[in-house]
C-alpha positions in Angstrom: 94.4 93.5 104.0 94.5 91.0 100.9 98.2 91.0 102.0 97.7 89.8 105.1 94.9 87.6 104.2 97.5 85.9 101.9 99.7 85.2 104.5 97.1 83.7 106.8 97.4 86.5 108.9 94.6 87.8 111.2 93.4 90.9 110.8 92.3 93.4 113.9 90.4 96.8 113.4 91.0 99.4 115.9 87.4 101.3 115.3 87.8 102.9 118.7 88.6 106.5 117.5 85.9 106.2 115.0 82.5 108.4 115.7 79.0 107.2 115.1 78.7 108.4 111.7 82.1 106.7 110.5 81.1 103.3 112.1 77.7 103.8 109.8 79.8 104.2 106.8 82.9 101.9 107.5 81.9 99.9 104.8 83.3 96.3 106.8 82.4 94.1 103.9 85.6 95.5 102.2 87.8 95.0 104.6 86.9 91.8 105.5 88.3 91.8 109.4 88.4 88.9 111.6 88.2 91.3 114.8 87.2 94.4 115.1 87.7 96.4 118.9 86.0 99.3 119.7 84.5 101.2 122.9 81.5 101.7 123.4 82.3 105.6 124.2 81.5 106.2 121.0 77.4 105.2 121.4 77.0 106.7 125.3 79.5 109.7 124.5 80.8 108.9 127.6 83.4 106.1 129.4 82.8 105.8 132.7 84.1 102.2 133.1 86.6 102.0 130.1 83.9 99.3 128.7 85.6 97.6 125.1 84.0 95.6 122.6 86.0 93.0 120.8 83.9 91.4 117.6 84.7 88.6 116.0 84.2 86.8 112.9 82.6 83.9 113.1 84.9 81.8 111.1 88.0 83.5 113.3 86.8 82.0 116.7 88.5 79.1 116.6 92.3 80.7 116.4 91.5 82.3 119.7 92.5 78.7 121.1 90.9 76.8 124.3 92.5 77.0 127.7 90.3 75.0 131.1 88.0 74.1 128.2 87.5 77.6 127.7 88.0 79.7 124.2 90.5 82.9 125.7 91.3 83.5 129.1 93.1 86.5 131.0 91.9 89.8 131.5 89.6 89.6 128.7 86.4 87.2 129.1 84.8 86.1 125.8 80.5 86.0 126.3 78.8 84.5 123.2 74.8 85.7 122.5 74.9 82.6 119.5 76.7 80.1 120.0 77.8 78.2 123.3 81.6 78.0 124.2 
């Protein structure tokens, strides 16, 4: 990850496989991720709907670009809880 880091290269966590006790003990102040995806499978033990989570660093929002006005666009729509868009 320093490699990358380095580089300026964005780092992405796939924590989907992960169960709730390795999510506990991820440790993600070492790794130091600008996104981190997961589904939400692993809280309900089920997927119904396929539902993802994609988190993002705050200081990684930015790179994510604004199209319309909007940051992101496509298939995947990006709701903030803290800051407005």
């Amino acid at each position: 990850m320093s490699l990358a880091q380095k580089n300026n290269w964005h780092v992405l966590l796939d924590a989907g496989s992960l169960g709730l006790n390795g999510m506990d003990s991820l440790g993600l102040s070492l790794f130091q991720t600008d996104f981190i995806i997961t589904s939400f499978y692993i809280f309900f033990e089920s997927d119904p709907t396929g539902f993802e989570c994609l988190l993002i660093r705050k200081s990684a929002i930015e790179t994510l670009g604004k199209e319309n006005g909007r940051i992101g666009s496509g298939m995947v729509k990006i709701i903030s809880i803290l800051i407005p868009l």
